[in-house]
Backbone of each chain as ProteinMPNN parsed JSONL, in Angstrom:
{"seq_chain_A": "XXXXXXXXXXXXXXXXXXXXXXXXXXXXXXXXXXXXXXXXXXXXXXXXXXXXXXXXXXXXXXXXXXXXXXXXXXXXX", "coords_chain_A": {"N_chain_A": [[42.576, 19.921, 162.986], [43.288, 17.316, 165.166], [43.778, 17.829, 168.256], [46.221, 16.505, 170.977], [47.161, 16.149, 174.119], [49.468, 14.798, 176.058], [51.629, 12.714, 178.254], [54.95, 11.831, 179.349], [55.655, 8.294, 178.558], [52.917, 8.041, 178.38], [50.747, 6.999, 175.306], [49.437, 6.985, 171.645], [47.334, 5.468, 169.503], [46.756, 5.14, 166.368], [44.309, 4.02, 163.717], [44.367, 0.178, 163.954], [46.89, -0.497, 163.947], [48.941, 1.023, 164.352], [51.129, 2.271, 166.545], [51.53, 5.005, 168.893], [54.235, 6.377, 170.677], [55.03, 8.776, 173.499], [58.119, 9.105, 174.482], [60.418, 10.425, 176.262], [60.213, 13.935, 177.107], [62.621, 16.951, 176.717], [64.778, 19.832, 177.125], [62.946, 20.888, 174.994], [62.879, 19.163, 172.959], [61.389, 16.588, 172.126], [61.315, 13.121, 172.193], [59.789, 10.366, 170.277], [58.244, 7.023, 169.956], [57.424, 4.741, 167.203], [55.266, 2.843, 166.497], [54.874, 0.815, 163.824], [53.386, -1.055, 160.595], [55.725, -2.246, 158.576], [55.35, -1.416, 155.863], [54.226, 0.902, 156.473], [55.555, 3.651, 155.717], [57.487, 6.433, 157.357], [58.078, 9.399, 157.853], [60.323, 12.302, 158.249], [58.758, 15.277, 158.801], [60.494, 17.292, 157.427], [62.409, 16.509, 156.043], [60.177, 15.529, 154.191], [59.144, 17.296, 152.834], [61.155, 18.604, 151.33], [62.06, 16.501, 149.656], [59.888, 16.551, 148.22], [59.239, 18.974, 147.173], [61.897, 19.425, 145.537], [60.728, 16.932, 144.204], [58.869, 18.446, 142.512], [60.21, 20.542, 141.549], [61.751, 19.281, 139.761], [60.196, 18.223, 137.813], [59.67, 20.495, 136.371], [61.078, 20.701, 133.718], [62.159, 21.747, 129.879], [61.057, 21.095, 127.271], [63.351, 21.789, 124.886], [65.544, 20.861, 127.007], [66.373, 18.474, 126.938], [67.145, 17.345, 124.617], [69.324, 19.322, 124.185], [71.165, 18.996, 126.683], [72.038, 15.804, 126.384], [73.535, 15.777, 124.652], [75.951, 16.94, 125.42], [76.405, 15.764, 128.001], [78.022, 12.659, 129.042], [78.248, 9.692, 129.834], [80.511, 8.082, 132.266], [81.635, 5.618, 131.512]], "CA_chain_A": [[43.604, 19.015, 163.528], [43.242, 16.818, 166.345], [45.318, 17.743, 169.349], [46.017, 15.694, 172.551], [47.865, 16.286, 175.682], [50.349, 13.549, 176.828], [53.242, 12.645, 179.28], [56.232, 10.904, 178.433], [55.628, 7.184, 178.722], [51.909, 7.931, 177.826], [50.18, 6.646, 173.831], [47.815, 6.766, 170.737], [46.999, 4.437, 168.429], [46.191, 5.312, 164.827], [43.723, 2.865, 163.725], [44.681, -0.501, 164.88], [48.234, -0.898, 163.424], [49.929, 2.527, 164.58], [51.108, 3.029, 168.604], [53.029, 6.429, 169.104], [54.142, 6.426, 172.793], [55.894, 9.683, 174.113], [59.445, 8.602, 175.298], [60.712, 11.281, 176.894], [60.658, 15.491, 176.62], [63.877, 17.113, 177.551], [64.654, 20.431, 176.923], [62.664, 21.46, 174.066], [63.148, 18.537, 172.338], [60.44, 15.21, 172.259], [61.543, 11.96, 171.541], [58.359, 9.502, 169.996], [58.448, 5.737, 169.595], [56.617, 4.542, 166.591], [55.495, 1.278, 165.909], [53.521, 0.69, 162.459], [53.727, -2.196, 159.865], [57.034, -1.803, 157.679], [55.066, -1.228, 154.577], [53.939, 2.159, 156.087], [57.09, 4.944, 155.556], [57.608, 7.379, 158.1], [58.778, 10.301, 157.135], [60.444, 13.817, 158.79], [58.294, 16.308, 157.872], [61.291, 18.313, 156.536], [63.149, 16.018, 154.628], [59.345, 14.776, 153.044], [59.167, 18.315, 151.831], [62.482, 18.892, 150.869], [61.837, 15.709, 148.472], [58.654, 16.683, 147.155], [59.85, 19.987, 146.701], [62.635, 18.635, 144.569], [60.148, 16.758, 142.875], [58.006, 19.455, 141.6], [61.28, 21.189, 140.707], [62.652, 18.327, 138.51], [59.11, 17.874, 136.885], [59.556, 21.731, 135.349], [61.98, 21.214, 132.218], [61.311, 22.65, 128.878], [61.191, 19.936, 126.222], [64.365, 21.384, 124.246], [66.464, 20.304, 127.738], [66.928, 16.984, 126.768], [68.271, 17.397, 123.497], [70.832, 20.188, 124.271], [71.876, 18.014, 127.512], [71.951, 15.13, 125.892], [74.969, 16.393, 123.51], [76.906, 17.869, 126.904], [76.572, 14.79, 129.638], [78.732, 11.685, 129.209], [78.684, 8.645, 130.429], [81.694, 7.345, 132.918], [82.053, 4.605, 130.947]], "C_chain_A": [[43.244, 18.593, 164.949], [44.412, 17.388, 167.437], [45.141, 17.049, 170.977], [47.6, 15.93, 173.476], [48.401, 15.01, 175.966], [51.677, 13.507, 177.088], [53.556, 11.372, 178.555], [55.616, 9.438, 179.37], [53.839, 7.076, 178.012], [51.703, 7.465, 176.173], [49.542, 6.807, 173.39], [48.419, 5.67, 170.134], [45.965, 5.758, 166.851], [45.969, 4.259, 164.222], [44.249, 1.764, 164.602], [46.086, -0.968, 164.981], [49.498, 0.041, 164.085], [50.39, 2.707, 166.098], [52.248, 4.003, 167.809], [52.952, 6.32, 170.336], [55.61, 7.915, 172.657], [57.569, 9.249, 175.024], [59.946, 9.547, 176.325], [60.362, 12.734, 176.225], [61.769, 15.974, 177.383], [64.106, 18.165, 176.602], [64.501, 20.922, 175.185], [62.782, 20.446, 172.949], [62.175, 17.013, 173.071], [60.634, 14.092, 171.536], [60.421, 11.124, 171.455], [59.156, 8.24, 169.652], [57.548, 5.484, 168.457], [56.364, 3.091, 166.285], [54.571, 1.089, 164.712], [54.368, -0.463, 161.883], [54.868, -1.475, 159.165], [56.256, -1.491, 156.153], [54.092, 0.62, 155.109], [54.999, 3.05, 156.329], [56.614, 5.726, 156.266], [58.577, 8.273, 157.577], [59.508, 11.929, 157.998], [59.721, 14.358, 158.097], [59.591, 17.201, 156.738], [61.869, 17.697, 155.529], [61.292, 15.348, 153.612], [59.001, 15.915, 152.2], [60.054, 18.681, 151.248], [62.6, 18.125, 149.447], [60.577, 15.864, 147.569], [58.818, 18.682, 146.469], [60.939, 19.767, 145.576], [62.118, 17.872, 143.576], [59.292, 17.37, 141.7], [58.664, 20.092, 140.847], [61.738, 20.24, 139.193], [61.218, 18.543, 137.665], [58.757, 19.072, 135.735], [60.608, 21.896, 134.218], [61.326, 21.423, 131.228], [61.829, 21.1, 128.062], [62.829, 19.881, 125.109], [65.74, 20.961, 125.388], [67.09, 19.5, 127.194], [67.739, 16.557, 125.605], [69.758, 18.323, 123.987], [71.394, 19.552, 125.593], [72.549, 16.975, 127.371], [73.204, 14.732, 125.048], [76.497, 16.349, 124.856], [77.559, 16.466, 127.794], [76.854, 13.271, 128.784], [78.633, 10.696, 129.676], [79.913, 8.513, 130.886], [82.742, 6.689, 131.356], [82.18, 4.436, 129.503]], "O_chain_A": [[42.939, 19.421, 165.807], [45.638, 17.325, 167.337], [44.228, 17.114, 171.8], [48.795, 15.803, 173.209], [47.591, 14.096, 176.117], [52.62, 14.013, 176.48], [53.066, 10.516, 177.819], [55.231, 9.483, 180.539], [53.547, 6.156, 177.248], [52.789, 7.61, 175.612], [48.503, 6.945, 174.035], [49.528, 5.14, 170.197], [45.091, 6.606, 166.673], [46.869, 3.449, 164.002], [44.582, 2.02, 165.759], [46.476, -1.696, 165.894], [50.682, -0.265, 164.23], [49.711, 3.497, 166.754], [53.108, 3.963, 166.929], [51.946, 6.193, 171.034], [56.656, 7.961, 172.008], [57.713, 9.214, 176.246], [59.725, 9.148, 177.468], [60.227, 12.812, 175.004], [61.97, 15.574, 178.53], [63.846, 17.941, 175.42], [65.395, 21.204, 174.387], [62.782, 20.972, 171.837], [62.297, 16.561, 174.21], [60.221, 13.985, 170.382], [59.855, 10.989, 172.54], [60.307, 8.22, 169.217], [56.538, 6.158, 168.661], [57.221, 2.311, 165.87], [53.374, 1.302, 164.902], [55.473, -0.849, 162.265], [54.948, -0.246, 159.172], [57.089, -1.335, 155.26], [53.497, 1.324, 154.294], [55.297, 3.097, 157.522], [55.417, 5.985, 156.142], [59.631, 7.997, 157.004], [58.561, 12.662, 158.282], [59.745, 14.189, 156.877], [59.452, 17.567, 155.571], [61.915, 18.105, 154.368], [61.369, 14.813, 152.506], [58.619, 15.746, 151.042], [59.676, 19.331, 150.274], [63.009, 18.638, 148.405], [60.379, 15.379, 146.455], [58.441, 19.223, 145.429], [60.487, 20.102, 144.481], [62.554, 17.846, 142.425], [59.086, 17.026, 140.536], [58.287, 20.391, 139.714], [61.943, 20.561, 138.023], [61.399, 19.223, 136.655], [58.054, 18.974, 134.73], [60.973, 23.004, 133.823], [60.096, 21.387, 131.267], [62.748, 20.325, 128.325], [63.383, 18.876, 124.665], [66.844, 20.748, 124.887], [68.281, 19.636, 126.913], [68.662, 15.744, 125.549], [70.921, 17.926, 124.069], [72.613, 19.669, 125.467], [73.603, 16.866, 127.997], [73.689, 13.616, 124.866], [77.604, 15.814, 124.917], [78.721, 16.221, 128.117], [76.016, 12.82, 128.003], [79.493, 10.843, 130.545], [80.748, 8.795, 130.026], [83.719, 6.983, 130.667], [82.611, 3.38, 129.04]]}, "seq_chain_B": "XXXXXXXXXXXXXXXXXXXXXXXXXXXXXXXXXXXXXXXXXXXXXXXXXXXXXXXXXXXXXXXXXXXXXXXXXXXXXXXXXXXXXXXXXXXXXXXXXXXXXXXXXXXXXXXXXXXXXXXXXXXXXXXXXXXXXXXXXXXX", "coords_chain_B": {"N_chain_B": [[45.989, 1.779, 121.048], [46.31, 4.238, 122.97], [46.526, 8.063, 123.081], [47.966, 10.869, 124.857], [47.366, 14.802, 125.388], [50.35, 16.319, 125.952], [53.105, 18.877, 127.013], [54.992, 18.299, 125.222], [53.901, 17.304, 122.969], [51.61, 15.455, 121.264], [51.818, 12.059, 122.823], [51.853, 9.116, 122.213], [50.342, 6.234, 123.002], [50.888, 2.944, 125.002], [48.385, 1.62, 127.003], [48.896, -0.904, 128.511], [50.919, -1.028, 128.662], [52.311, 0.438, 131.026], [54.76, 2.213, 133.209], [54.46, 1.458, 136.776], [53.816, 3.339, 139.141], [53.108, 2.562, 142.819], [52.751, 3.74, 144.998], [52.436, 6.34, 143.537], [54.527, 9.184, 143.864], [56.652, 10.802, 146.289], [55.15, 12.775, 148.178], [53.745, 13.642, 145.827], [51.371, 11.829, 145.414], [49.212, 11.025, 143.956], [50.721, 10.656, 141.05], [50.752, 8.232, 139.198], [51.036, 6.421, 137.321], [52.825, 6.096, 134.388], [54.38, 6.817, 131.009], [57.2, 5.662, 129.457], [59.784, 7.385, 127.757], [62.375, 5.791, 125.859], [65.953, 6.97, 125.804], [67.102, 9.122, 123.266], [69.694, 8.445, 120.933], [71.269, 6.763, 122.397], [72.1, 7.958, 124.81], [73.185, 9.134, 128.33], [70.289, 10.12, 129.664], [66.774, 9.59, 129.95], [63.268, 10.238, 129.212], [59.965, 9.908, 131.719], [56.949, 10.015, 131.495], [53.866, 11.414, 133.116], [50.546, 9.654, 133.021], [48.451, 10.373, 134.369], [48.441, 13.034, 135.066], [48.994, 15.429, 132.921], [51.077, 17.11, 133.06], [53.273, 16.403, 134.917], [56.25, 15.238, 133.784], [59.578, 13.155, 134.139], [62.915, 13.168, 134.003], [65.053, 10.832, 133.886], [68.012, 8.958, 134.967], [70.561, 6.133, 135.013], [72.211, 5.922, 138.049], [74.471, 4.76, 137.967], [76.153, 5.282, 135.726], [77.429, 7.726, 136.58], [77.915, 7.824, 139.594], [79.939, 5.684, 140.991], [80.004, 4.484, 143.353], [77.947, 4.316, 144.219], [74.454, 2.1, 145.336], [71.459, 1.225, 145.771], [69.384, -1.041, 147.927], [66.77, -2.669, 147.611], [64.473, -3.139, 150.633], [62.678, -5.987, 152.803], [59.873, -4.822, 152.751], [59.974, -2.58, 150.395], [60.271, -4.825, 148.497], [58.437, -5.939, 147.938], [55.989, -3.699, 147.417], [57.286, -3.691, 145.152], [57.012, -5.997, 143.602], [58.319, -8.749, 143.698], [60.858, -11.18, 144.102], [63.416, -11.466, 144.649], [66.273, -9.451, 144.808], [67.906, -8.827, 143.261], [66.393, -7.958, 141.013], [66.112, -6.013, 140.705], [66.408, -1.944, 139.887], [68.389, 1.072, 140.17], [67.17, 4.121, 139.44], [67.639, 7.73, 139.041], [66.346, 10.694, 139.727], [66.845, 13.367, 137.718], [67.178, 17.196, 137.541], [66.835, 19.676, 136.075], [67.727, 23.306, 136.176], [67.066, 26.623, 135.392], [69.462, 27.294, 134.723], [70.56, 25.409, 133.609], [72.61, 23.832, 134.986], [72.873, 20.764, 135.579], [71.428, 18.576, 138.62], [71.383, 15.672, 140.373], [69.138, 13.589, 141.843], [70.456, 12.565, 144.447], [69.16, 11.595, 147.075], [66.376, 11.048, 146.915], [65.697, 7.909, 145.494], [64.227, 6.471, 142.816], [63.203, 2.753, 142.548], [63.025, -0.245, 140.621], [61.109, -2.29, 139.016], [61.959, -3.613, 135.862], [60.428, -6.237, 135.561], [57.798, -6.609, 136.805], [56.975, -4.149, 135.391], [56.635, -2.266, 138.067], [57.608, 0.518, 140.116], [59.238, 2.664, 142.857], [59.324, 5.388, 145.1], [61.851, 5.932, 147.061], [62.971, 7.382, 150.336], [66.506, 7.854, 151.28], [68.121, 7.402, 154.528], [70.501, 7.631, 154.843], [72.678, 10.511, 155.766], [74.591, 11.662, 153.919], [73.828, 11.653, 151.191], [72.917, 13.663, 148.832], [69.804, 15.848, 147.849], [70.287, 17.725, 145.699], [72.608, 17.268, 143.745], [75.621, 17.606, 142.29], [76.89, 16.87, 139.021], [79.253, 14.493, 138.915], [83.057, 16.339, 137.862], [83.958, 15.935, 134.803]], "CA_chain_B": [[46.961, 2.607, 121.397], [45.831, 5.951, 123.665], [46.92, 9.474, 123.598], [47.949, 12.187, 126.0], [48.245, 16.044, 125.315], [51.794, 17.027, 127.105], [53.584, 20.256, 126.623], [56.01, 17.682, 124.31], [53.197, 17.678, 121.803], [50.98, 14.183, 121.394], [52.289, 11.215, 122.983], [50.922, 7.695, 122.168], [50.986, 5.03, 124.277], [50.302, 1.782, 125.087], [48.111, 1.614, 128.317], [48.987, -2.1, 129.254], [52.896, -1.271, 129.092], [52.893, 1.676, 132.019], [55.397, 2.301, 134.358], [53.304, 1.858, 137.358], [54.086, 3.878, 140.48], [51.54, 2.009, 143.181], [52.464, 4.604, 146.002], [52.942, 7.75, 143.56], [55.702, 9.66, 143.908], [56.84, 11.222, 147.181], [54.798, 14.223, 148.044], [53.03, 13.631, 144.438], [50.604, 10.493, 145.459], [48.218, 10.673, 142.765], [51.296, 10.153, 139.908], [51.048, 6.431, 139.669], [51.545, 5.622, 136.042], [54.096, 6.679, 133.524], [54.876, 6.609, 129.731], [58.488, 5.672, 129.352], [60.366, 7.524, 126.708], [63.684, 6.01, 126.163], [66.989, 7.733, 125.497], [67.758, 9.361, 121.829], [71.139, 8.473, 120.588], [71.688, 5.976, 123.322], [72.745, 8.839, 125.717], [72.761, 8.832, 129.511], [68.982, 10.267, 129.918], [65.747, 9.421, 129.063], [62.333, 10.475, 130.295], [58.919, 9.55, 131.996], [55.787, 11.507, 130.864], [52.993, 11.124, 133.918], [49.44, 9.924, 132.366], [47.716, 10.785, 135.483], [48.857, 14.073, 135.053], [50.218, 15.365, 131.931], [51.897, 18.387, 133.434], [54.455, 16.134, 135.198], [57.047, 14.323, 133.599], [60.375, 13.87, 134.82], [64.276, 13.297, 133.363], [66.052, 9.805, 134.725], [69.055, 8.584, 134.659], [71.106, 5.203, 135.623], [73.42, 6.505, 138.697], [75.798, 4.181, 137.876], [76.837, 6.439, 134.791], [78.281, 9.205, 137.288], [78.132, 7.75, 140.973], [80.433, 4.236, 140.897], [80.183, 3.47, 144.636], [76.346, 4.319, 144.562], [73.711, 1.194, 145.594], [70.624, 0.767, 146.819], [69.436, -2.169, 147.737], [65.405, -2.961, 148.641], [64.158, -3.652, 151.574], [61.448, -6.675, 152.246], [58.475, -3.895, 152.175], [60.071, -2.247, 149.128], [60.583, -5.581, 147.677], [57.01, -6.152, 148.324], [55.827, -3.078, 146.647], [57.297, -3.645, 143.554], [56.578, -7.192, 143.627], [59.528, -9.001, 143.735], [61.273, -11.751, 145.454], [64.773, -11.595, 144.464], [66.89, -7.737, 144.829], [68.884, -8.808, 141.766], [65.777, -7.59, 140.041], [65.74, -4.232, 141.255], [66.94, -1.566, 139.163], [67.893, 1.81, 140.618], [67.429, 5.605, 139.091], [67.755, 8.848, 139.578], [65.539, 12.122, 138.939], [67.988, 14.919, 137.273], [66.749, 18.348, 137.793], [67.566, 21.305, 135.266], [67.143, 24.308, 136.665], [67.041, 27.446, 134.279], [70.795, 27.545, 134.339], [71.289, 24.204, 133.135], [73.634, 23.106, 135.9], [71.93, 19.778, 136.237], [71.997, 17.865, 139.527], [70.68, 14.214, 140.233], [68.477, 13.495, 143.378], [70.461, 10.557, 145.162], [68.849, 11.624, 148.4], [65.184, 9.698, 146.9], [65.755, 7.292, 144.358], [63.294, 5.521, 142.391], [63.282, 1.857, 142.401], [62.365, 0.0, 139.71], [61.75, -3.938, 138.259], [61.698, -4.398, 134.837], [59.565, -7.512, 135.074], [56.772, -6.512, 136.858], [56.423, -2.368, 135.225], [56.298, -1.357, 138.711], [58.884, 1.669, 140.886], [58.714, 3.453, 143.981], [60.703, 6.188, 144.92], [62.579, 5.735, 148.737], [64.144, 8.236, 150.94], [67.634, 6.852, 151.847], [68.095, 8.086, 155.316], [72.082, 8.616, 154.901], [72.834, 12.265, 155.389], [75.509, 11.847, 153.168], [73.264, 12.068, 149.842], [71.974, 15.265, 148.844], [68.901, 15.895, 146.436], [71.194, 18.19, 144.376], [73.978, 16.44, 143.796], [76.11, 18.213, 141.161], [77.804, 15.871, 138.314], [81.676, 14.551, 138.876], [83.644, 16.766, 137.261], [84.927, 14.664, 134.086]], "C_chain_B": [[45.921, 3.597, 122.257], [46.531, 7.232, 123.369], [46.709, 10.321, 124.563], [48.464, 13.429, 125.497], [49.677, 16.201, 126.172], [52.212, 18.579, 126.145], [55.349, 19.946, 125.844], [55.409, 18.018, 122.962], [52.211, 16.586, 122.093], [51.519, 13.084, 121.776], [51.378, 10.035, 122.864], [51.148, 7.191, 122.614], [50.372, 3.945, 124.614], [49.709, 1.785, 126.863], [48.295, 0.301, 128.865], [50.452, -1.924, 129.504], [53.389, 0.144, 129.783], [53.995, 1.366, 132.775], [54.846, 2.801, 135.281], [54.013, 2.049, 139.018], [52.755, 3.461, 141.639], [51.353, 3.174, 144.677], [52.307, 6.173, 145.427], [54.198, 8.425, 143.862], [56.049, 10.493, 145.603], [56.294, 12.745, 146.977], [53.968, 14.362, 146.931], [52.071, 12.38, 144.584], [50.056, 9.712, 144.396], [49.294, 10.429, 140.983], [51.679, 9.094, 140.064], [51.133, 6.053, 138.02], [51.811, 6.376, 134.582], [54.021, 5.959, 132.316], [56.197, 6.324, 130.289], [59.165, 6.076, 128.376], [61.929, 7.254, 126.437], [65.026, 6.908, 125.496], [67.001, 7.967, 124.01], [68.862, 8.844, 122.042], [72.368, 7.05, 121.763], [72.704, 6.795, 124.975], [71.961, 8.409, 127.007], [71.061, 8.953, 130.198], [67.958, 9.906, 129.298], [64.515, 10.001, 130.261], [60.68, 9.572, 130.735], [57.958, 10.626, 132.359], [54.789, 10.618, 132.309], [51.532, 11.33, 133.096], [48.134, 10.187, 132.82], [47.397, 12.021, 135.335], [49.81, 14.83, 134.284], [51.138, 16.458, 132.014], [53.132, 17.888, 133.87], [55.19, 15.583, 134.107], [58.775, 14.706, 133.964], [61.539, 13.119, 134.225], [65.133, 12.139, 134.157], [67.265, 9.352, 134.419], [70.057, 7.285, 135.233], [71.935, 6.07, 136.578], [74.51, 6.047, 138.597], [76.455, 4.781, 136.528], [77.423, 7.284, 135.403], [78.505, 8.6, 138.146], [78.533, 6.187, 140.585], [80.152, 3.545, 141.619], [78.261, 3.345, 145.054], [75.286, 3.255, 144.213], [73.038, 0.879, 146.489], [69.88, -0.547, 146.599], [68.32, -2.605, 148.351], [65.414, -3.595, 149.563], [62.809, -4.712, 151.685], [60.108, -5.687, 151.975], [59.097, -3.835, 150.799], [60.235, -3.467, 147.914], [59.111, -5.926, 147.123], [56.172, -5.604, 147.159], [56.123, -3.18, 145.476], [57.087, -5.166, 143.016], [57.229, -8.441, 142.922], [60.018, -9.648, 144.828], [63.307, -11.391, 145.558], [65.605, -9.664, 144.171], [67.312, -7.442, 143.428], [67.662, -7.897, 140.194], [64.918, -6.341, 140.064], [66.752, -3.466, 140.334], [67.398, -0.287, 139.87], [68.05, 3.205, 139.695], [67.171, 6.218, 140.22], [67.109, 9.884, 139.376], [66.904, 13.151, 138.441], [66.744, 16.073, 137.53], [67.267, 19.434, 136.919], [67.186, 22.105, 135.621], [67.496, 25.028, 135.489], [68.935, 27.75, 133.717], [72.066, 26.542, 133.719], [72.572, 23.512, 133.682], [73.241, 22.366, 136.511], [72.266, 19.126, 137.552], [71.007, 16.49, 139.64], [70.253, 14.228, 141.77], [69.085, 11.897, 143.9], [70.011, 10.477, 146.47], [67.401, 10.429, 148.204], [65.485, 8.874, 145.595], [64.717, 6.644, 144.202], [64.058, 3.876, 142.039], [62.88, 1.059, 141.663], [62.3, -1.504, 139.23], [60.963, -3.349, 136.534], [60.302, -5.477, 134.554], [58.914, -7.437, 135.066], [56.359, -4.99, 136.524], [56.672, -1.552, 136.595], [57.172, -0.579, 139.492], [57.858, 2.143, 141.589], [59.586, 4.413, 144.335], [61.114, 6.247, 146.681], [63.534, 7.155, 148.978], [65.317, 7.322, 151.124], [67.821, 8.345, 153.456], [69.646, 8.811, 155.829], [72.226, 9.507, 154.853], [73.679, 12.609, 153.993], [75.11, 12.115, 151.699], [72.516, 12.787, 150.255], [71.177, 14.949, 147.826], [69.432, 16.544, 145.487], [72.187, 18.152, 144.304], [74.482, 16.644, 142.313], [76.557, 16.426, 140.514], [78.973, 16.017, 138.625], [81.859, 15.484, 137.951], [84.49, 16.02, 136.431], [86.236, 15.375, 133.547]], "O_chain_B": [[44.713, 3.544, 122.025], [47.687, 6.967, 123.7], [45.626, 10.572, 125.091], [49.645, 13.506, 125.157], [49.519, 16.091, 127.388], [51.789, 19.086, 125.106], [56.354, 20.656, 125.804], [55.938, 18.678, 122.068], [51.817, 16.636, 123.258], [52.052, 12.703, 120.734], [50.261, 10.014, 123.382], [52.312, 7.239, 123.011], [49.145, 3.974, 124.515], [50.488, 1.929, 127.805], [47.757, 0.255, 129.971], [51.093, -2.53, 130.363], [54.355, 0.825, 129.438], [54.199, 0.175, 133.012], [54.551, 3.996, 135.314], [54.516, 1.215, 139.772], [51.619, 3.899, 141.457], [50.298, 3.416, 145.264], [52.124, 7.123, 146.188], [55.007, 7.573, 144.227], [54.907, 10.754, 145.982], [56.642, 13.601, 146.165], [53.3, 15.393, 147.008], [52.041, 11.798, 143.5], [50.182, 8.552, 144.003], [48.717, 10.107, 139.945], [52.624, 8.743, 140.77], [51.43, 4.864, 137.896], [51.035, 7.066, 133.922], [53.704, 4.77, 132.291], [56.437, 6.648, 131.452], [59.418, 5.093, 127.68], [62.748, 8.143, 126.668], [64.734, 7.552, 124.488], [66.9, 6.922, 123.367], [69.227, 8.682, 123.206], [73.549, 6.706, 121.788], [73.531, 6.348, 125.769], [70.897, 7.799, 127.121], [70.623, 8.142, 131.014], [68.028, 9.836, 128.071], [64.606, 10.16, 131.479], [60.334, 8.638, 130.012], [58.01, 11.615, 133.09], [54.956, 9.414, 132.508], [51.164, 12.403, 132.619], [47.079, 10.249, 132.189], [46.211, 12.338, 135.422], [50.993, 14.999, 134.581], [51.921, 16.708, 131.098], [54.144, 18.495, 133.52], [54.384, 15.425, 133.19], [59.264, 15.831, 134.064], [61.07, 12.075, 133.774], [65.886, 12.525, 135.05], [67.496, 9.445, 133.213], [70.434, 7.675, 136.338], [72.447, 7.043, 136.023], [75.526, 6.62, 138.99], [77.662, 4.538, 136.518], [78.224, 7.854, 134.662], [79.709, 8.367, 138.035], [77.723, 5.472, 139.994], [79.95, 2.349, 141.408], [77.617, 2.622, 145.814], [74.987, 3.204, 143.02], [73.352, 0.439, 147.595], [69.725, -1.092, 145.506], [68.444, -2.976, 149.518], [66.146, -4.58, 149.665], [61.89, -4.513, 150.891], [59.403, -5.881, 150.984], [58.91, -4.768, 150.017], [60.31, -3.21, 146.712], [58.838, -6.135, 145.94], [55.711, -6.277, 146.238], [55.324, -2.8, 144.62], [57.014, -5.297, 141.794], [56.83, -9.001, 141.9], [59.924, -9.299, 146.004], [64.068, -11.164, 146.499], [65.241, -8.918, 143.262], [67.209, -6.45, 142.706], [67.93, -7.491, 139.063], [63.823, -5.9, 139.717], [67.783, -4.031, 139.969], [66.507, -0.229, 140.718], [69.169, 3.354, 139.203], [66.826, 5.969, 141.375], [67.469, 10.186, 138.238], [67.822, 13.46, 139.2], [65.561, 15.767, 137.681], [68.275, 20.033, 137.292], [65.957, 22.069, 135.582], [68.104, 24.457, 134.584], [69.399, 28.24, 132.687], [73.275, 26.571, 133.488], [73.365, 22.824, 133.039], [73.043, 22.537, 137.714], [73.48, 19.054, 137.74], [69.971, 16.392, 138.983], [70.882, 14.754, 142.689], [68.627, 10.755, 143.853], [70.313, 9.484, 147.132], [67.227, 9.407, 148.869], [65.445, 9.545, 144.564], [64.13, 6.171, 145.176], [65.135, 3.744, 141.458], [61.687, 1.361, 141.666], [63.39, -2.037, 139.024], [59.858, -2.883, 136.256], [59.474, -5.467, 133.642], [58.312, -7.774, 134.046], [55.49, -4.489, 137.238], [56.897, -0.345, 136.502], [58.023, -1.439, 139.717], [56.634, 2.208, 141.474], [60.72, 4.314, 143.866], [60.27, 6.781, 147.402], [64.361, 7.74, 148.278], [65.142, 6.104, 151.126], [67.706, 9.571, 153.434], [69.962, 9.745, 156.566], [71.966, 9.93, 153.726], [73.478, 13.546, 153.22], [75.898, 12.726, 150.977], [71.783, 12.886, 151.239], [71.456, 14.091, 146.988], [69.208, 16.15, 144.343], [72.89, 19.03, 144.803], [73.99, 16.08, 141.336], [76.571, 15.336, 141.085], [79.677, 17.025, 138.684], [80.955, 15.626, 137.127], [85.514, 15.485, 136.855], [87.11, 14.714, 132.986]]}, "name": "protein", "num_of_chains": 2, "seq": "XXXXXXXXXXXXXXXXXXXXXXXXXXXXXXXXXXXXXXXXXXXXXXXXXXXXXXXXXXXXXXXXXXXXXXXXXXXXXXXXXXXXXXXXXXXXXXXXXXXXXXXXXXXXXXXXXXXXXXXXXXXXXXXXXXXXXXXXXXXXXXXXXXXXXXXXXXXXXXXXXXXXXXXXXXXXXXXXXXXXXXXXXXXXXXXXXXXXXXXXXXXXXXXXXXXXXXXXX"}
């Protein structure tokens, strides 16, 4: 992993599309600016594991789920 | 036609009529294109077998069957991605989740997005706190 040293107001660039600039630090807590094209998603680390975690979970049912669910769950409407 | 082993049994499938994920799935990159199996009996679920990877497949469901007030609504990237000018032709699901105790819950925290026209979905965080990834069913 790359690591770099920088004060608040300081920047990188990731390739040529990406600035991160340091906004402020204040106790224990670092606010970042990001600027990238809208077609690349930024993500919290926690909630992007939280969802891929969730997706690995959903992806483990057993094949007779869907029938015996199937019987159970309703539609609203 | 093609086939894929799954842990369903043999699935056949047409490789020009995927459901084509172009980012993968969140956290899952490399699952970019899906069988579609639809619903038995005309019931609320149906699933999507991954032919990338025949270990995944995963359990969807319209949200508008349980959640009334629930709508998302692409953004120009996401419109982009699925390749699409008009929203009206956005669809949205939901992943369900069974855990071993069969007290399913629906993920409305990422939903998959989805056109019809052109095969292709993506699946979006929504950044509202207010949806959870295990989001029990109403109580009917």
């Amino acid at each position: 992993m790359l690591v770099l040293s920088r004060k608040a107001g300081e920047g990188f660039l990731i390739g040529d599309d990406i600035t991160v600039t340091i906004i402020e630090s204040k106790s224990g807590t670092i606010r970042i600016g990001i600027d990238a094209p809208r077609d690349k998603k930024i993500f919290r680390q926690e909630v992007y594991d939280k969802i891929k975690e969730e997706n690995v979970e959903a992806s483990r049912w057993n094949p007779v789920d869907i029938d015996s669910l199937g019987g159970t769950i309703k539609k609203r409407n | 036609m093609e086939t894929i082993q799954t842990r369903f049994g043999t699935i056949e499938y047409d490789a020009s009529n995927l459901l084509h994920f172009p980012a993968g799935m969140i956290g899952l990159p490399n699952l970019r294109n899906f069988i579609v199996i639809p619903p038995k009996k005309d019931g609320p679920l149906f699933w999507i077998q991954n032919v990338d990877d025949p270990d995944f497949a995963f359990i969807l469901t319209d949200p508008a069957n349980f959640f009334l007030d629930y709508s998302v609504v692409p953004d120009d990237s996401e419109k982009n991605s699925l390749k699409i000018e008009d929203e009206k032709d956005c669809y949205t699901l939901s992943i369900v989740t069974v855990p071993a105790d069969q007290n399913i819950t629906v993920n409305l925290a990422a939903p998959i997005l989805y056109s019809p026209q052109t095969n292709r979905a993506i699946q979006v965080v929504l950044e509202d706190n207010k949806y959870q990834t295990k989001t029990p069913l109403p109580q009917t």
